[in-house]
C-alpha positions in Angstrom: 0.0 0.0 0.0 2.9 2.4 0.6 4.5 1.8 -2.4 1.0 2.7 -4.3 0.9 5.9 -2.5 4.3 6.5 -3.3 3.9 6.3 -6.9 0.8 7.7 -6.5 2.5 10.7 -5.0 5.3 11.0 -7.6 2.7 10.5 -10.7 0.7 13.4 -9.3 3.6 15.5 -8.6 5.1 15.2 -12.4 1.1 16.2 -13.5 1.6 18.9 -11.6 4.8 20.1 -12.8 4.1 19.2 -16.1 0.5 22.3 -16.2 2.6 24.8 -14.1 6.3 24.7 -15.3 5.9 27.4 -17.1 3.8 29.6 -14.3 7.1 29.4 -12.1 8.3 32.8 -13.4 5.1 34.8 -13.8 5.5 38.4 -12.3 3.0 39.3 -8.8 -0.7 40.5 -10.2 -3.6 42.2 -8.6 -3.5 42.2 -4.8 -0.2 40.1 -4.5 1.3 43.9 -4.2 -0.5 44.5 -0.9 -0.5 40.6 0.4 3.5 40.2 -0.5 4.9 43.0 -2.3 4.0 46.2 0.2 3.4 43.8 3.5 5.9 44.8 5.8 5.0 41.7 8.0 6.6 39.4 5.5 10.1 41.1 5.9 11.4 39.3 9.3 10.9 36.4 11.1 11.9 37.7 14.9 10.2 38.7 16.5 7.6 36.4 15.3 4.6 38.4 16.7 5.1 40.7 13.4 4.3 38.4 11.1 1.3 36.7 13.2 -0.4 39.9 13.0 -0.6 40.4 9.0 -1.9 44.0 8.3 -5.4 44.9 8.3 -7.8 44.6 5.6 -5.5 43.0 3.0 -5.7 39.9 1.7 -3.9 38.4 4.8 -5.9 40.0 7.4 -6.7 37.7 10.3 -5.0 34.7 8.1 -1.6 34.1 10.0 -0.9 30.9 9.3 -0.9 32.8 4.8 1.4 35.3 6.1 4.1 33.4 8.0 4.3 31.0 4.9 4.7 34.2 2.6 7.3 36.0 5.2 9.3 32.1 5.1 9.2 32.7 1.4 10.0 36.2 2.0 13.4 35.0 4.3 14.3 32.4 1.6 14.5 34.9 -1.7 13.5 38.0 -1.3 10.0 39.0 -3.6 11.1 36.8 -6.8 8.1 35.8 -7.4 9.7 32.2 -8.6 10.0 30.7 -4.9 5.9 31.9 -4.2 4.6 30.3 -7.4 6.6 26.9 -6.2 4.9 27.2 -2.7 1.9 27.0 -4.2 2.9 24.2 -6.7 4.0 22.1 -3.9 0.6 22.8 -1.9 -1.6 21.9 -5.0 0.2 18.8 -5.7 0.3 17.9 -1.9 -3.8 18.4 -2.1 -3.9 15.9 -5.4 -2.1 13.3 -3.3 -4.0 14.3 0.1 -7.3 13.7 -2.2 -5.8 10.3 -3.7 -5.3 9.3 -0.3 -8.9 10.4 1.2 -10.9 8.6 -2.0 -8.4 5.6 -1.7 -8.7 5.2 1.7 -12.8 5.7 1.7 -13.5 3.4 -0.9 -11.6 0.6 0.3 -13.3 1.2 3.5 -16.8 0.9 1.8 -14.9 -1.9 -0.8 -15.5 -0.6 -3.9 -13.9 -2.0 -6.9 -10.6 -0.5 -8.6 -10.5 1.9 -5.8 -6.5 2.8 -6.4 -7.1 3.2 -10.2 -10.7 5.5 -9.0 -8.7 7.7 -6.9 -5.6 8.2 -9.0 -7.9 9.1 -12.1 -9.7 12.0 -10.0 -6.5 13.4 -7.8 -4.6 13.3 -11.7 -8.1 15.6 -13.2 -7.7 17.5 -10.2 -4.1 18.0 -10.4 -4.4 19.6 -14.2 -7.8 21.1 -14.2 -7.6 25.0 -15.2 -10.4 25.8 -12.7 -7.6 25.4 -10.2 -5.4 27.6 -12.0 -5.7 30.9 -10.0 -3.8 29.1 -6.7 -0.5 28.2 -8.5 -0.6 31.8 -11.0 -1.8 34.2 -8.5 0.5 33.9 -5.3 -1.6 35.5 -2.9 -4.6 33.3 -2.9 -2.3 30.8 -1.3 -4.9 31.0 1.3 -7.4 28.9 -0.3 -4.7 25.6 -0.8 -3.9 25.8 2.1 -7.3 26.0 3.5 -8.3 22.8 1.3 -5.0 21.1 2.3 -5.9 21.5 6.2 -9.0 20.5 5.7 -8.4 17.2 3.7 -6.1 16.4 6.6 -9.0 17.0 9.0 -10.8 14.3 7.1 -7.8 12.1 6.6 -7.4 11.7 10.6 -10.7 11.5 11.0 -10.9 8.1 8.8 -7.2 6.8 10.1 -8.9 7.0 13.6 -11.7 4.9 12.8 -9.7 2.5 11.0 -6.2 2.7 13.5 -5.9 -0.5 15.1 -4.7 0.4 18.2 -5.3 3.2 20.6 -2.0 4.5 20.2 -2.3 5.1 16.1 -6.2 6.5 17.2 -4.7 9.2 19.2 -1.7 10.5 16.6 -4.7 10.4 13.3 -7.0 12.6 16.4 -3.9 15.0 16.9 -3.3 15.1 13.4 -7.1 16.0 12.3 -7.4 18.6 15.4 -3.5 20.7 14.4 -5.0 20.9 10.9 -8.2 22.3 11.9 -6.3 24.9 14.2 -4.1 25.9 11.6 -6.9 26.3 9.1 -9.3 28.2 11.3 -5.7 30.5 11.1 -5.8 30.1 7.6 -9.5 31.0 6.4 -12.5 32.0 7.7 -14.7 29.4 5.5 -12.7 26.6 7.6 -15.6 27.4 10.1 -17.3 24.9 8.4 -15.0 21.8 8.5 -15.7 20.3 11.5 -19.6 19.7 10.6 -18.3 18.3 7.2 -15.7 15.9 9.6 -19.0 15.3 11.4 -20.7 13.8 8.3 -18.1 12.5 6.8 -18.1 10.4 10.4 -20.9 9.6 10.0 -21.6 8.8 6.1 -18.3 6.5 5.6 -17.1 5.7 9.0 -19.5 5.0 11.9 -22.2 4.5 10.0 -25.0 7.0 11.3 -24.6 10.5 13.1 -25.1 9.1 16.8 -22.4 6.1 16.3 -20.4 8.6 14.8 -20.6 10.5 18.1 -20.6 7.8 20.5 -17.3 6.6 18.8 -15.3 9.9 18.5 -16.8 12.4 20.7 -13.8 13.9 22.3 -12.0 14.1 18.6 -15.6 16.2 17.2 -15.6 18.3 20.4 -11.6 18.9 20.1 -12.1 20.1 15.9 -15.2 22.3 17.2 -13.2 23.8 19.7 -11.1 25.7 17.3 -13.8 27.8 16.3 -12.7 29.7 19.3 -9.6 30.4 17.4 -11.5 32.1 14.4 -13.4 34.4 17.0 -10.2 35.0 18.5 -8.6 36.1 15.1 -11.7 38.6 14.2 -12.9 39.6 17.6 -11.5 42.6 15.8 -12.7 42.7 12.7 -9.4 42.7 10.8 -11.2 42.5 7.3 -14.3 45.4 8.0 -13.5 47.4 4.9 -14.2 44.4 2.4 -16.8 42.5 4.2 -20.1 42.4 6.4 -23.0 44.6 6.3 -22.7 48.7 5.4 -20.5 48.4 2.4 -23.6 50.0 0.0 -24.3 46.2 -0.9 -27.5 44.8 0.3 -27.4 40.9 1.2 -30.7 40.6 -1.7 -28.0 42.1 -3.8 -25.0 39.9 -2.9 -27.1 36.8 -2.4 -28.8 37.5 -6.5 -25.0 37.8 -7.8 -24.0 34.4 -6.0 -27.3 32.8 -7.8 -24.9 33.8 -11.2 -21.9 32.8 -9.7 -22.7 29.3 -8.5 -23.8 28.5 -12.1 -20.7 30.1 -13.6 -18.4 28.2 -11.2 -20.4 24.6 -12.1 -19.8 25.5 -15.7 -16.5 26.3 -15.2 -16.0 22.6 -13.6 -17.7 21.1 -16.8 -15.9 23.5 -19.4 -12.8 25.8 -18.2 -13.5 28.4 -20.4 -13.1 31.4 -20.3 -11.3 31.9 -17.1 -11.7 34.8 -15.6 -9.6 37.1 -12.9 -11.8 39.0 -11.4 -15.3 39.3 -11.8 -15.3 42.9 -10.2 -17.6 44.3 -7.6 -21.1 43.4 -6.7 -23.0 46.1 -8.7 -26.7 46.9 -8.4 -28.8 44.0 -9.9 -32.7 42.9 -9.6 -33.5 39.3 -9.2 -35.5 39.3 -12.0 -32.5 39.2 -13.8 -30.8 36.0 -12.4 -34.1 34.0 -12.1 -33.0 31.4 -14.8 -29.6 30.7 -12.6 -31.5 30.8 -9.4 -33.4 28.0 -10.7 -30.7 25.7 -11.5 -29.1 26.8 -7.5 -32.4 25.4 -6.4 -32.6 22.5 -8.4 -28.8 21.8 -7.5 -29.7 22.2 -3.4 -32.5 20.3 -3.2 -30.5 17.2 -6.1 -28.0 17.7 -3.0 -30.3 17.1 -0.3 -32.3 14.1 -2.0 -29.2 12.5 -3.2 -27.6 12.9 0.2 -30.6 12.2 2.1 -31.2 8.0 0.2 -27.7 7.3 -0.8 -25.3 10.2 1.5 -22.0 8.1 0.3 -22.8 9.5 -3.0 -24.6 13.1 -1.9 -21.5 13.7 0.7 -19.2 15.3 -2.0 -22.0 17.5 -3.2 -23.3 18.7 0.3 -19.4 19.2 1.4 -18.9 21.7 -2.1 -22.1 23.3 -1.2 -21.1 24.1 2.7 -17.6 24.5 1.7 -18.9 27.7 -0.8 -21.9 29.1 1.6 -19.6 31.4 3.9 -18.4 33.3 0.7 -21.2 32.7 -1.6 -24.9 33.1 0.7 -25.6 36.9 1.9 -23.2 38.2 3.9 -21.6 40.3 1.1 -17.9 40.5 0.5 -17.9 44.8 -0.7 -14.6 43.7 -2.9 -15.7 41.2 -5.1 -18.7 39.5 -6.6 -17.3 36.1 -7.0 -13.9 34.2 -7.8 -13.3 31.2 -8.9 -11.0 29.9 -6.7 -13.7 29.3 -4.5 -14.6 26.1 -6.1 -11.4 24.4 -5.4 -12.6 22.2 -2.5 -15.9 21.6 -4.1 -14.1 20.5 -7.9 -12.1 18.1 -5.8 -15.6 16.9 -4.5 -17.2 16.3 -8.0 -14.2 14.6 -10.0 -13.7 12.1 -6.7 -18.1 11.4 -6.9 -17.2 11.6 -11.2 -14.6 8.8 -11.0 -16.4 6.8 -8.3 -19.3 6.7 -10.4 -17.5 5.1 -13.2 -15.6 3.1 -11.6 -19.1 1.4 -10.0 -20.2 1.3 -13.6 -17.1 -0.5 -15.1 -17.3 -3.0 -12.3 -20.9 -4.0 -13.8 -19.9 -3.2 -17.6 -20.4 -6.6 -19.7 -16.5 -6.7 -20.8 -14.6 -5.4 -17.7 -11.1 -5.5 -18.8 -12.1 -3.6 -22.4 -14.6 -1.4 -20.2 -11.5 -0.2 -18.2 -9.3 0.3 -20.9 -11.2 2.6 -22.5 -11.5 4.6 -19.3 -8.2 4.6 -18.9 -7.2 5.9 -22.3 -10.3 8.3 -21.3 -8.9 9.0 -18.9 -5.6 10.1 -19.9 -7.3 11.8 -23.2 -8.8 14.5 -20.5 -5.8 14.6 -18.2 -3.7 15.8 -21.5 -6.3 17.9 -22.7 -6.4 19.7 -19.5 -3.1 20.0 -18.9 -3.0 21.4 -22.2 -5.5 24.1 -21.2 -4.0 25.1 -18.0 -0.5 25.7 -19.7 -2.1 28.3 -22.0 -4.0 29.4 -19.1 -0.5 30.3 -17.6 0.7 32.0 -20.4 -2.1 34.7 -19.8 -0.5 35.6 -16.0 3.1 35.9 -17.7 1.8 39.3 -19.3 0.0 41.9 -16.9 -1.5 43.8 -19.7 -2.6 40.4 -21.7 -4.3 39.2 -18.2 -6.5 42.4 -18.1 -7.3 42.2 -21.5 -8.3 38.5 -20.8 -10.8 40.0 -18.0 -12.1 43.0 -20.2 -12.8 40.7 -22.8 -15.0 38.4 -20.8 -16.2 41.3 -18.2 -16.8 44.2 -21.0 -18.7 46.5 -18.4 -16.7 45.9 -15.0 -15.4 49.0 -13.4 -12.4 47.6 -11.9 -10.8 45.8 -15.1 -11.2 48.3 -17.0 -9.5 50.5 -14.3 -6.7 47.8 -13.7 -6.3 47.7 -17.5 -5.9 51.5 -17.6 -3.4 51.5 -14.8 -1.0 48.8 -16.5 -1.0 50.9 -20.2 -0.1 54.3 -17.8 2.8 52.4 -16.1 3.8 51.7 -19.4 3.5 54.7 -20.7 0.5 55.2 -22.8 -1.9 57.2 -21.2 -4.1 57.5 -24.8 -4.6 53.7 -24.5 -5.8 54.0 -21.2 -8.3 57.2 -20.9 -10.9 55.6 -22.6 -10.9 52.7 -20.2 -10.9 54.8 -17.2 -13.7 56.6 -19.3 -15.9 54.0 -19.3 -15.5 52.7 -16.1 -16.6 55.7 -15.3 -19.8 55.6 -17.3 -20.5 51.5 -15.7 -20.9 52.9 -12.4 -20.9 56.3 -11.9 -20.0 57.6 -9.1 -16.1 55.9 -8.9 -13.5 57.4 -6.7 -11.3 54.9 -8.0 -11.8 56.1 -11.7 -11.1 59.8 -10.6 -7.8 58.5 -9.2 -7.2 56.9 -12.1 -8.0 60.4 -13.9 -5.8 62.5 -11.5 -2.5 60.0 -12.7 -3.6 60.0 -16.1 -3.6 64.0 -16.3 -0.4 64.3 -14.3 1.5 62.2 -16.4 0.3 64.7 -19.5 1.8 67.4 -17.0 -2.0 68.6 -17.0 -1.0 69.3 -12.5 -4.5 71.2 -12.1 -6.7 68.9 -13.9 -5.2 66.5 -11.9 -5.7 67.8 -8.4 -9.3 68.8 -9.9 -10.2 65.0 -10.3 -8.3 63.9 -6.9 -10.3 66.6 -5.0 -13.5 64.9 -6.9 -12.2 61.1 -5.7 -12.2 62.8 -2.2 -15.4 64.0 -2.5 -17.3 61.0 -3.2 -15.4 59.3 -0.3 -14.1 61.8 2.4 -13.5 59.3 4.8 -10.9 57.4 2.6 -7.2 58.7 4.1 -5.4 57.1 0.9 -7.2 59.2 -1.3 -6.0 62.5 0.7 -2.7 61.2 1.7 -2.8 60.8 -2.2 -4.1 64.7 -2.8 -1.2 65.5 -0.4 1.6 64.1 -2.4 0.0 65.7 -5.5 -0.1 69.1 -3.7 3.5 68.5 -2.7 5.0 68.2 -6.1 3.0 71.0 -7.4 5.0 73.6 -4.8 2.0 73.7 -2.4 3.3 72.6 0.8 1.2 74.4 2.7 -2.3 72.9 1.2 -0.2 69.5 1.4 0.5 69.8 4.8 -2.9 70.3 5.5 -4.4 67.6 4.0 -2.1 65.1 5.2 -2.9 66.2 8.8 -6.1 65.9 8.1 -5.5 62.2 7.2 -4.1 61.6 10.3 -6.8 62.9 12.3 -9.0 60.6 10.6 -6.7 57.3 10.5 -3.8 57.9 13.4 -2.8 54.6 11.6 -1.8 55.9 8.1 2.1 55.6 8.2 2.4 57.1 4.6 0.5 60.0 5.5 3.0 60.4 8.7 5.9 59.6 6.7 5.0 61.9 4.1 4.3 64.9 6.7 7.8 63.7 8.5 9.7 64.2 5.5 8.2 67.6 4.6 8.9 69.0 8.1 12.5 67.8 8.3 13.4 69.0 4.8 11.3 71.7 3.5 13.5 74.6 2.4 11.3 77.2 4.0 12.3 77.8 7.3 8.5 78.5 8.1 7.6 74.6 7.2 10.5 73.0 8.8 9.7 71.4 12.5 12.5 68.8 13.6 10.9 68.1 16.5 7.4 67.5 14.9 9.2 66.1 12.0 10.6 63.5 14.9 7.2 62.6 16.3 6.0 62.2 13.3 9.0 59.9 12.0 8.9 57.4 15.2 5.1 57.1 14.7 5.4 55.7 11.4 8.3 54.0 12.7 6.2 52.4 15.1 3.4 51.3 12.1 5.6 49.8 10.4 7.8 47.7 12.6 11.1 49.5 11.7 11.2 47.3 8.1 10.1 50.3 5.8 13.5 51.9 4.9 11.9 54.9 3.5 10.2 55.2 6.9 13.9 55.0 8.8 15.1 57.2 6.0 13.0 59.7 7.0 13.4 59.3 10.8 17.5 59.8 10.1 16.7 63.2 8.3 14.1 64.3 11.1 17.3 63.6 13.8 19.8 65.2 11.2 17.7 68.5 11.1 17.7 68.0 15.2 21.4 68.5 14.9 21.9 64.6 16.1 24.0 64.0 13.7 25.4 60.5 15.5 21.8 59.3 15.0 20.7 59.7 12.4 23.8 58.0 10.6 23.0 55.1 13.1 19.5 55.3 11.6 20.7 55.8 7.9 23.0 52.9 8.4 19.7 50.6 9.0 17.8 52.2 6.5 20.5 51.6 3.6 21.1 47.6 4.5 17.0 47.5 5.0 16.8 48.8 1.3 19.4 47.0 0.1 17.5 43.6 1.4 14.8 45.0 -0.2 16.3 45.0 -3.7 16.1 48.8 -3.9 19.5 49.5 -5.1 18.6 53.2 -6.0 16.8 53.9 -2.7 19.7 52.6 -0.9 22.2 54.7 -2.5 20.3 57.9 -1.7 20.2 56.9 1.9 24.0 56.4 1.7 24.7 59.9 0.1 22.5 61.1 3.2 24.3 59.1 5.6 27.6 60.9 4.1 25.9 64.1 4.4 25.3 63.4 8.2 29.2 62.7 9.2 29.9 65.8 7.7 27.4 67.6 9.8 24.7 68.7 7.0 21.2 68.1 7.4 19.0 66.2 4.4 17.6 69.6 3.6 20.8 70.6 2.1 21.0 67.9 -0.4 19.4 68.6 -3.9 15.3 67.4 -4.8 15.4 66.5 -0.8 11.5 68.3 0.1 9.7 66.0 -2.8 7.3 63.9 -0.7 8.1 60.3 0.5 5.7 57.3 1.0 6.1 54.4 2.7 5.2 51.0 1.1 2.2 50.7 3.3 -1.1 50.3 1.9 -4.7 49.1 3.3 -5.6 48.2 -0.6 -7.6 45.5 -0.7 -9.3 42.5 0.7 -10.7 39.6 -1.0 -12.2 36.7 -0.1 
C-alpha cells in the first residue's frame, strides 16, 4: 500500500509540474502587491509576533498561518516571485495526493472496486484542471490551498482514527485531524465549516450513522469544534471590515442575487474551463428578476444535493461538502470587494471529480466486458488529463503578461469597473496614457460615481503634465469618499510636487486625524517637516514625532520610513543618529532589492558625518511614501 501511495505521490507530482512549469516565473498581479509586495509583516521572522499579526484589511488580514508562509518565502529569496509560485505548486500537488489518499482510503473502507485506479484518475483531473489555476498563477490566494489542504487532513485523521488498530495510532490520526483544523481556522474563515463536514463524513463513511459517529469519537468532534474559538479569537477585531459584512452599500438581496450567477458560472467552469476569468469585479446593483434562470438551476442543485444525500449520502457527501464548503463566501453576507472568484470552487471541484470517478468506476465494475470497459476509461482518462493539462498551460501564459491578463478580464467582463481600471493602470505604467483614458472613461460611465476612476484620472492627467486637472479630479475622488485617508494622503503628495506645501500639509494632517494609523501619510508629513526649504515649514521636532510614529506602524522594516526618521534627527542636529539610523535604513533597502533607494540613503548618511542636514541635499523636500497600503481585501 505504501508503495502505491508513493507512486501515487510521484505521478501526481510530475502532472503537476508538467500544467505549471511554465507559471514558475510569472510576475506578482492584482493584490499580490498589498499581500507580498508592500506587507511589511513578511520582511522578518523575529520577532515572530510581526508576522502573526498580518496588516489589516488585506488579503492576509486575520489569516496568520498565509502570512508566516509568505514571510518564510519572503526569508528564503526576497519577492522573486519564482519561490511563491513553487509554494503554491507544492501545496496543490500535496492536495492531489491528500485527495488520492482520502478517495483511496474511503472506498476501500466501503470496498469498492478499482479503488486505487478511481482515486488516481480523479486526484490526476484535479491536479491539471484549469479551474484550479488561479492558486498556483496568483500567489496570494495561497490561502485557499492551504485552507483545502488542512481541511483534507482533517478528514484524513478522522478516517485513520476509525480504521487505526490500536489506541496509540487513534490518538496520533486525532492529533493530526485537530492541528489541521487549528491551523486552518488561522488560515480562512470558511474553515468554520469543517468540523460539521468531519462530522458527516463520520458519519456517512465511518460510523455508519450521526449518533455512532458521536458515541465513537466524541472527544475528537468536540476537540475540531473547539477551534472555532480560534477564528473568533482572530476577528474579535474585525481585521477585514473594509471588504466584508454589512454597510458596504451592498444589500445581502443584492449579494445573495449575484452568488445565484456565480454558482452556475463556477459549475460551468467545472464542466468547461473556459473562459477563465480574474476577477469578476464588484457586486454592482442587480434585480432578481435578472438572475431567475440561474437561481433555478441553485435550487434544483440544493434540493439534487439534499435528495441525493438524504437516500444514498455516500454519494450526496461530495456535493453537500462543495455546497457548505462555498456558503460562507457565496450566501448573503456580502464581501464589498468582489462579486465572485473562482478559486472558491477548489474544494468543491475536488468533491465532484472524486463522486465523477467513483461513479465510473461502479459502472465499469458492472460493464459486460470489464477489462475492455477499463481500458477505454483509462485511455479516457488520460485523453482528458492531456487535454487539461493542455489548457491550463495556455491558461499560464495569460498571467506571464499583466497587460494580456487584463485584456483577458475585459474581454470576458466588458462592463466591470475595476478591469477596466486595472487595465488603464497597466498601459499608464507603461507609458500610454491615450490607451488607457478611454478605459478609465468607461469605467466611469459602468458605475458612476467611482473614486477609483477619478484617481485613475488625477494619474492620467499628471502624467500629461495637466497638475490642475489633476488635483481637480483627486479633489473629486475625495469628494465621493471623504472618509478614505489614501485618497487624501494621495491629494497631499500631489499638492507637494505641485509647490504647495502648505495645502499638502494640510491635507495630510487631516489624514491623520482621521486614520492615526496611516504611516504614509505620517511619513509623508515627516519628511516635509525635516526638509522643507522654508524655514517657516521645517519642525524637527514634529518632523521626529511624526517619524517614530510611522516608525512604530511599520515595525522599523520600511526603509523609507527610517530614512525619514535619520533626516528628522539630522535636522535636530543629532548628527550621530541619524547615521546610526541611515545605516539601518541603507542595508533594509538594500535587502529589499532597492538599489537606487539605498544609495540615496548612503549619500544622506555621508551628508550626516559631515554635519549637514537632508535639507541641504538637492530634490530633498519632494514627498516620501512608505510602502504601506490598506488596498484590498478579497475573499
Amino acid at each position: 500500500m505504501r508503495a502505491t501511495s508513493a507512486a501515487a505521490a510521484l505521478l501526481l507530482c510530475a502532472l503537476s509540474v508538467a500544467a505549471y512549469a511554465n507559471a514558475l516565473a510569472n510576475p506578482f498581479v492584482f493584490d499580490d502587491g498589498v499581500a507580498i509586495e508592500r506587507n511589511l509583516r513578511i520582511r522578518t521572522l523575529w520577532p515572530p509576533w510581526i508576522m502573526l499579526a498580518p496588516p489589516r484589511d488585506t488579503p492576509v488580514a486575520g489569516r496568520p498561518v498565509v502570512n508566516v508562509s509568505f514571510a518564510l518565502n519572503y526569508a528564503a529569496g526576497g519577492l522573486d516571485p519564482r519561490g511563491y509560485h513553487a509554494v503554491n505548486l507544492a501545496l496543490h500537488a500535496a492536495c492531489a495526493w491528500l485527495l488520492f489518499e482520502l478517495v483511496r482510503r474511503t472506498l476501500r473502507s466501503r470496498r469498492a472496486a478499482s479503488p486505487d485506479a478511481v482515486a488516481l484518475a480523479a486526484a490526476a483531473v484535479f491536479a491539471v484542471h484549469p479551474l484550479a489555476s488561479e492558486l498556483v498563477d496568483y500567489v496570494s490566494q495561497r490561502s485557499e490551498s492551504l485552507m483545502a489542504l488542512w481541511t483534507l487532513c482533517v478528514l484524513l485523521g478522522v478516517e485513520r482514527a476509525d480504521s487505526a488498530q490500536d489506541a496509540r495510532a487513534r490518538r496520533r490520526a486525532s492529533a493530526l485531524a485537530f492541528c489541521a483544523c487549528a491551523l486552518g481556522m488561522a488560515t480562512k474563515e470558511s474553515m468554520a465549516v469543517v468540523p460539521l463536514l468531519a462530522f458527516l463524513y463520520d458519519a456517512v463513511y465511518c460510523a455508519g450513522s450521526a449518533r455512532e459517529a458521536w458515541r465513537r469519537r466524541r472527544a475528537l468532534h468536540a476537540s475540531l469544534a473547539s477551534t472555532w474559538l480560534i477564528l473568533l479569537a482572530l476577528h474579535a477585531s474585525a481585521p477585514r471590515g473594509l471588504s466584508v459584512g454589512f454597510g458596504h452599500g451592498v444589500t445581502p438581496g443584492t449579494y445573495l442575487a449575484h452568488q445565484m450567477v456565480m454558482l452556475t458560472t463556477y459549475l460551468a467552469r467545472a464542466l468547461w474551463p473556459h473562459p477563465l476569468v480574474l476577477d469578476y469585479g464588484w457586486p454592482l446593483p442587480i434585480a432578481w428578476r435578472e438572475v431567475w434562470p440561474e437561481a433555478a438551476v441553485v435550487a434544483l442543485w440544493l434540493l439534487g444535493a439534499v435528495l441525493l444525500f438524504w437516500r444514498r449520502p455516500a454519494a450526496g457527501f461530495p456535493v453537500v461538502a462543495g455546497l457548505l464548503v462555498l456558503a460562507p463566501s457565496s450566501s448573503f453576507v456580502p464581501i464589498a470587494t468582489e462579486v465572485g472568484a473562482e478559486r472558491r470552487f477548489y474544494l468543491p471541484l475536488a468533491g465532484l471529480v472524486a463522486l465523477a470517478a467513483a461513479c465510473a468506476g461502479a459502472w465499469l465494475a458492472r460493464a459486460p466486458r470489464p477489462r475492455l470497459a477499463r481500458r477505454a476509461a483509462a485511455a479516457a482518462t488520460a485523453l482528458l488529463v492531456a487535454a487539461l493539462l493542455h489548457v491550463t498551460r495556455l491558461r499560464n501564459e495569460d498571467y506571464a503578461d499583466e497587460e494580456r491578463l487584463w485584456r483577458s478580464v475585459v474581454a470576458v467582463r466588458p462592463a466591470e469597473p475595476r478591469p477596466l481600471l486595472s487595465l488603464a493602470q497597466v498601459l499608464r505604467k507603461r507609458g500610454r496614457p491615450d490607451e488607457a483614458l478611454p478605459l478609465v472613461l468607461a469605467a466611469q460611465r459602468a458605475w458612476p460615481p467611482n473614486p477609483q476612476a477619478e484617481q485613475q484620472l488625477a494619474l492620467l492627467a499628471e502624467v500629461r503634465g495637466d497638475l490642475e486637472g489633476s488635483e481637480q479630479h483627486m479633489r473629486r475622488a475625495l469628494e465621493l469618499d471623504p472618509d478614505d485617508g489614501e485618497i487624501r494622503t494621495n491629494l497631499g503628495e500631489l499638492l507637494a510636487r505641485s509647490g504647495h506645501s502648505e495645502l499638502a500639509i494640510a491635507e495630510w494632517q487631516r489624514a491623520l486625524e482621521r486614520d492615526p494609523d496611516l504611516a504614509y501619510a505620517a511619513n509623508n508629513l515627516a519628511w516635509l517637516r525635516a526638509t522643507h526649504p522654508d524655514a517657516g515649514l521645517r519642525s524637527g521636532s514634529e518632523a521626529l514625532a511624526l517619524a517614530e510614529r510611522a516608525v512604530r506602524e511599520t515595525q522599523g522594516l520600511d526603509a523609507g520610513v527610517l530614512d525619514t526618521l535619520a533626516a528628522a534627527y539630522a535636522e535636530l542636529g543629532r548628527f550621530a543618529e541619524a547615521q546610526g539610523v541611515a545605516d539601518r535604513a541603507g542595508r533594509r533597502a538594500r535587502a529589499d532589492g532597492d538599489a537606487d533607494l539605498a544609495r540615496a540613503i548612503e549619500a544622506r548618511r555621508d551628508a550626516y558625518r559631515q554635519g549637514r542636514p537632508a535639507r541641504d541635499l538637492p530634490g530633498a523636500a519632494s514627498p516620501r511614501q512608505s510602502q504601506v497600503s490598506r488596498g484590498r481585501s478579497e475573499g
